[in-house]
Structure formats: structure tokens, C-alpha cells
C-alpha positions as CSV (number, residue, x, y, z in Angstrom):
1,X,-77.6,-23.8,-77.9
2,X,-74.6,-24.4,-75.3
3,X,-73.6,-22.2,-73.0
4,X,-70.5,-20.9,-75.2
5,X,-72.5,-20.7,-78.3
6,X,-74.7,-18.4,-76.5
7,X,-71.9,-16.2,-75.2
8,X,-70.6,-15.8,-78.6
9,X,-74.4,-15.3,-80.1
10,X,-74.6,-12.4,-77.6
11,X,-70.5,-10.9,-78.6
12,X,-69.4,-11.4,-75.7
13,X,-66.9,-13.8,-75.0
14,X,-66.7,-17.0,-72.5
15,X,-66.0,-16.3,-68.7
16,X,-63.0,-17.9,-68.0
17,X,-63.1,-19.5,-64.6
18,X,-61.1,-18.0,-61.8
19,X,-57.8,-18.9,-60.8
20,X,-55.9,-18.6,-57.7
21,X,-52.3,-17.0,-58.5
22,X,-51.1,-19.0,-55.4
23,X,-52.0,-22.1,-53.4
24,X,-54.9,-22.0,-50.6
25,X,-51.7,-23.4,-47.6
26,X,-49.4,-20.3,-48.3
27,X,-51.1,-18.0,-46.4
28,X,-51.5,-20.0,-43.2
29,X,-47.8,-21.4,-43.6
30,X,-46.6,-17.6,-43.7
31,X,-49.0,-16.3,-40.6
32,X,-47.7,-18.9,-38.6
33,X,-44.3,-18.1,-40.1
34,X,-45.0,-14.5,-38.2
35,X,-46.5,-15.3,-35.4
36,X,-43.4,-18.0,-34.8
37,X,-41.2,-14.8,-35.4
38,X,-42.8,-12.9,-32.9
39,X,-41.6,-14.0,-30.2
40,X,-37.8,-14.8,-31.4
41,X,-37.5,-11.2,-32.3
42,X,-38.5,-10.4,-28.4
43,X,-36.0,-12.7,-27.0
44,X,-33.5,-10.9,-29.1
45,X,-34.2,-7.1,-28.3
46,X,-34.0,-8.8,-24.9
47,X,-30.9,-10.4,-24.5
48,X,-28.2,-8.8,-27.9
49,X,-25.6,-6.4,-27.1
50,X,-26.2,-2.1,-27.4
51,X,-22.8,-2.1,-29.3
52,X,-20.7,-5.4,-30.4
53,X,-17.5,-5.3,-32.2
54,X,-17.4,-8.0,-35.1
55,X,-14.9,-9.8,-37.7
56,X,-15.5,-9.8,-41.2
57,X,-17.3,-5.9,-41.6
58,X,-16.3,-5.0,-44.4
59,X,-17.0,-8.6,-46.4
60,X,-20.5,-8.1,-45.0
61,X,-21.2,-4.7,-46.0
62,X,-19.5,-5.2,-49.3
63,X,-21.2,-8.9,-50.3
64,X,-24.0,-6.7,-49.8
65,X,-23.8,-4.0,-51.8
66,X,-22.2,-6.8,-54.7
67,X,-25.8,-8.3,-54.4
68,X,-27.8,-4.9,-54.2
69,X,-25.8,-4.1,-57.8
70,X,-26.3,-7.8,-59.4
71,X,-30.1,-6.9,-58.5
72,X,-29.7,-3.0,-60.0
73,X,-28.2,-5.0,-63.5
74,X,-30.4,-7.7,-63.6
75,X,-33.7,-4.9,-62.7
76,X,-31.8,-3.3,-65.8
77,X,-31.7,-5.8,-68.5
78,X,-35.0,-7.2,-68.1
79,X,-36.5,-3.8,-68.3
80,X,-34.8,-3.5,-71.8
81,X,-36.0,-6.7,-72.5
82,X,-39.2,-6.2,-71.4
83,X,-39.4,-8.7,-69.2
84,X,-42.4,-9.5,-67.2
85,X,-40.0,-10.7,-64.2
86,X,-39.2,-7.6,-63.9
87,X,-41.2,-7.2,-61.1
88,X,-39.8,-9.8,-58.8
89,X,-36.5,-8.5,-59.4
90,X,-37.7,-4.6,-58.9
91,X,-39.4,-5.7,-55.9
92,X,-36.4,-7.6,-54.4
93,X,-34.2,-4.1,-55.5
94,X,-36.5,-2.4,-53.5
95,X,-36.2,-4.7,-50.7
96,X,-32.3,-4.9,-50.7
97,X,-32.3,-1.0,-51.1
98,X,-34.4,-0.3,-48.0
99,X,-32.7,-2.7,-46.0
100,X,-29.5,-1.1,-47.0
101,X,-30.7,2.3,-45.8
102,X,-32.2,0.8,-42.5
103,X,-28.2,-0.6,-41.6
104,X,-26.6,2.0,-42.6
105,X,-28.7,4.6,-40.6
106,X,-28.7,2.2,-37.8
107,X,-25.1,1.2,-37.4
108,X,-23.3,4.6,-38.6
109,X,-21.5,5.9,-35.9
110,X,-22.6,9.6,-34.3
111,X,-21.7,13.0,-36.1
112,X,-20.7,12.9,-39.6
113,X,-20.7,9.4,-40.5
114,X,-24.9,9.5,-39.5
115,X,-25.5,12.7,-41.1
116,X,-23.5,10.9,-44.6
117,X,-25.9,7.8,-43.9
118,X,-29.3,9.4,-43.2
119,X,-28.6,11.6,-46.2
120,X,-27.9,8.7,-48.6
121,X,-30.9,6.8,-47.4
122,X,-33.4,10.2,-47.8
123,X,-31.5,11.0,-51.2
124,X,-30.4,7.7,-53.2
125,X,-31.9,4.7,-51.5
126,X,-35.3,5.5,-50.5
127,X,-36.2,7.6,-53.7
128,X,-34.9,4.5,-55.6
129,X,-36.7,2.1,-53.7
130,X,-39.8,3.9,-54.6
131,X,-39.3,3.7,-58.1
132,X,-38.7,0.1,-57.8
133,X,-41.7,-0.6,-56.0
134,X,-43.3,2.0,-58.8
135,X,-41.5,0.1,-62.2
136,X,-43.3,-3.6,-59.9
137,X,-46.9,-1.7,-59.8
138,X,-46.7,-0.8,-63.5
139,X,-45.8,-3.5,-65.0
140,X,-48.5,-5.4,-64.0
141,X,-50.6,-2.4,-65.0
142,X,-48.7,-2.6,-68.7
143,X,-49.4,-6.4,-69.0
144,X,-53.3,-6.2,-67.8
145,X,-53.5,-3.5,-70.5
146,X,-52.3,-5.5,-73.6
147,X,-54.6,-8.3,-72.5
148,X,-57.4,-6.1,-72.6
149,X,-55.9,-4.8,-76.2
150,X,-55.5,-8.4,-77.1
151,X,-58.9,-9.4,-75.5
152,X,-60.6,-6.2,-78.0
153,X,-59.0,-7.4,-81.1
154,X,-59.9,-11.1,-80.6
155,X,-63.6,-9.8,-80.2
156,X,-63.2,-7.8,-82.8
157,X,-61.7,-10.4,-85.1
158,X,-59.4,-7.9,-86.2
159,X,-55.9,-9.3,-87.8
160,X,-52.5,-8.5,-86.6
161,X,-50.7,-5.0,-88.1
162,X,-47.6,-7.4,-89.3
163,X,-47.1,-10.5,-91.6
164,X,-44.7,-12.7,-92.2
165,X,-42.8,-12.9,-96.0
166,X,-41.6,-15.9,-96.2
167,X,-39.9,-16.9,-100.1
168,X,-40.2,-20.0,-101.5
169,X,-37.4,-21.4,-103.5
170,X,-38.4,-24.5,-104.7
């Protein structure tokens, strides 16, 4: 008896081998990636202007908030789709939106103006970026769960709830 006759003899079904979800060089590449960073990031604390006045504000901070609503649409339709992508696209939402608060918080001027930023970041963009980070978490959750339902009724030899009718007109 082979090795997959006698998992089947026993019910339970073949292990399947294991499978990396990413390539053995992408986590070196990416600490060296850091650790290169490191050091750029110093030389720029050190030597950037406190306070800078620059052209093209407004294109900057609007291309930005363009992108951060193409992400909130796309999030959008492939939850309705039911789309597994969802969670890169969630994840990058979550991304833009914290980064969004970060700038906002960071460049807003004293008095009012920081009070309006650090609101919006505590009341709108963080919450949201939590959920986003959530809606990424559970789909994978969602998807690992209809594999185990799928994985139960294969075992099971169970046959799907639907069928197709199909006419023939001969």
C-alpha cells in the first residue's frame, strides 16, 4: 500500500507539502534595504531645514488625497466583489491613511489649523486605518475558513447544495 492509499485507508487526507508564500532572497534584500536606510534618514534629520517654503503645495497635498480616494473606491468594489485582493488594497488604504494623518499633524501650522489636524487624524483617519488593517486580517481569516469548509466536504464526499439545469434542444 503507498503512502496516499494509506492516508485515505486511515480518512485522513494527504499532507500537502509546504510552500513558501515568498522567495527565500526577499527578506535579506529588504533588511539590507533598512539597514541602507538607516543611515540616509540620519543625514537628513541632520542637515533639512526646521521650516521650508515650497512650490506646488497644494498639487501635492491634493494628488494625494486623489490617490488616498482611488484606494477608498477600489478597497470598495472589491469588497462587494469579494475579492480576495482586497487585502493588498486595504492594507495600502491603511498605509496612505496613516501617512496622511502623520503630514497633516506634522506640517499644520500652530493654533487652530493643528487642533483641525490632530482631530481629523484621532477621529477619521486613524479609526479608518484600523478598520482597514482589520477588513486585511479578516479576510484572510474568511478565505482559511472556506478551505477548511471545502477541505470537510471533500472528506466527507458530500456534493455541492446547487446544480446546474442545462436543456437540451436537440
Amino acid at each position: 500500500m503507498t503512502g496516499d492509499e494509506q492516508h485515505s485507508a486511515e480518512g485522513a487526507p494527504p499532507a500537502l507539502p509546504a510552500v513558501r508564500p515568498v522567495p527565500t532572497w526577499i527578506a535579506p534584500v529588504f533588511t539590507v534595504l533598512a539597514l541602507v536606510t538607516v543611515p540616509w534618514t540620519a543625514y537628513l534629520a541632520a542637515t533639512l531645514p526646521d521650516d521650508i517654503r515650497t512650490r506646488n503645495y497644494r498639487v501635492a497635498w491634493v494628488g494625494f488625497d486623489v490617490g488616498l480616494i482611488v484606494l477608498l473606491l477600489l478597497t470598495a468594489v472589491l469588497a462587494y466583489r469579494g475579492h480576495r485582493h482586497m487585502v493588498m488594497t486595504a492594507t495600502a488604504t491603511a498605509t496612505a491613511l496613516l501617512i496622511d494623518a502623520w503630514f497633516d499633524v506634522v506640517t499644520a501650522p500652530t493654533g487652530g489649523d493643528l487642533a483641525v489636524a490632530v482631530a481629523t487624524a484621532l477621529v477619521g483617519e486613524l479609526p479608518l486605518t484600523c478598520l482597514c488593517v482589520w477588513i486585511a486580517l479578516q479576510v484572510d481569516r474568511v478565505i482559511a475558513r472556506r478551505l477548511r469548509q471545502l477541505e470537510r466536504r471533500a472528506e466527507q464526499g458530500s456534493r455541492p447544495r446547487w446544480r446546474y439545469r442545462t436543456r437540451y434542444r436537440g
